[in-house]
Phi, psi and omega in degrees: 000327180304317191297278207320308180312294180339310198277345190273021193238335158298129154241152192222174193197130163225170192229171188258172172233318181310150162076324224233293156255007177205169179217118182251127165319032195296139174332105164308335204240060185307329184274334158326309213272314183267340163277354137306291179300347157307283166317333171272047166216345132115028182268165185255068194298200180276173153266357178243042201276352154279335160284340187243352151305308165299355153273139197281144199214332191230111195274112160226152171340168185259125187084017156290152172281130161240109171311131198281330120029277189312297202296314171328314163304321175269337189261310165316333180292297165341314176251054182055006191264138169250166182223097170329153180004203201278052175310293206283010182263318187284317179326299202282323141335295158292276194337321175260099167207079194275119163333170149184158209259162180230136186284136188272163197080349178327296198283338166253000132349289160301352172258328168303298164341307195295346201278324185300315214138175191329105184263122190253158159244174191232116148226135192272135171203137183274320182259147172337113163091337183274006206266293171307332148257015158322294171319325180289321183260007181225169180282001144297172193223151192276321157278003162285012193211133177265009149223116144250148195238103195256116178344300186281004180262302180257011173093340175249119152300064185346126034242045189262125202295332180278340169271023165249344183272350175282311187270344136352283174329306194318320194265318162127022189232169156259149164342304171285015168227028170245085132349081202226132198242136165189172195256011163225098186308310192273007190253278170307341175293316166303020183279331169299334186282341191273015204037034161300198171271080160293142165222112169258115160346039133058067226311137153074005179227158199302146177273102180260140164217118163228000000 
């Protein structure tokens, strides 16, 4: 009973990162882009490797993350293609390497949030790795966040009530003492259903939190 008062007296704050707090240089053409690297890794890709990218491949629950690594692997599988050892994690690797921009107002934003109490970040991502260095690659700081939580890490996709509840965990709070800022209602909104806090970002305008 001590722990629940304690954490129902915590408010907590997370943030989206895409949209929200960067603007990343992401592929227009995903399948474009990793079936090139594929191929400079000496994989055979299909001719129709655009149709079977787009295609479901990995039957998961409804609101799971499928590391694109994996679908990448089952949609070459779909046309007879193996892709040696970790061809397609590095391929897909490549592919997402992205510029980046840190959205003004970003940093203090988090930082102001941290003044409240636990500050997170939320992010949807399929792929390995890129969250860090996205981060590596903006005016943000990885310790400037007492959590991150990434979509291909814990298994859930916002607005799934359950990736919110991850970085909840993450932060020492419930859900329902969770703030969650990010610049798509229909994505970042669902924190509400997690019976959180929403704050929406202003598409193309400064990142603020008071």
């Amino acid at each position: 009973m001590a722990t629940r008062r304690r954490l129902a007296l915590v408010s907590a704050t997370s943030f989206a990162l895409f949209d929200t707090l960067v603007d990343a240089g992401l592929p227009g053409d995903p399948a474009s882009a990793v079936g090139d690297e594929l191929r400079a890794r000496g994989v055979d890709v299909p001719a129709d490797w655009a149709d079977a990218y787009r295609e479901t491949h990995v039957d998961a629950p409804a609101g799971a993350e499928v590391p694109l690594p994996a679908h990448v692997s089952r949609a070459l599988a779909s046309r007879g293609v193996d892709a040696p050892g970790n061809a397609a994690r590095r391929a897909v690797v490549a592919a997402f390497d992205p510029a980046v921009r840190t959205r003004p107002g970003a940093v203090e934003a988090v930082a102001a949030a941290r003044e409240r109490g636990p500050g997170g970040l939320l992010a949807n991502c399929a792929v390995p790795e890129l969250v860090g260095r996205v981060l590596v690659r903006s005016t943000l700081s990885r310790d400037g966040f007492d959590a991150v939580v990434t979509s291909v890490a814990c298994g859930w996709r916002k607005p799934d009530p359950r990736a919110f509840g991850r970085v909840a965990d993450a932060l020492g709070v419930g859900t329902g003492d969770l703030t969650h800022v990010g610049a798509d209602p229909s994505v970042d909104g669902g924190v509400e259903a997690a019976g959180g806090r929403f704050v929406e970002i202003p598409e193309g305008g400064p990142v603020e939190f008071r």
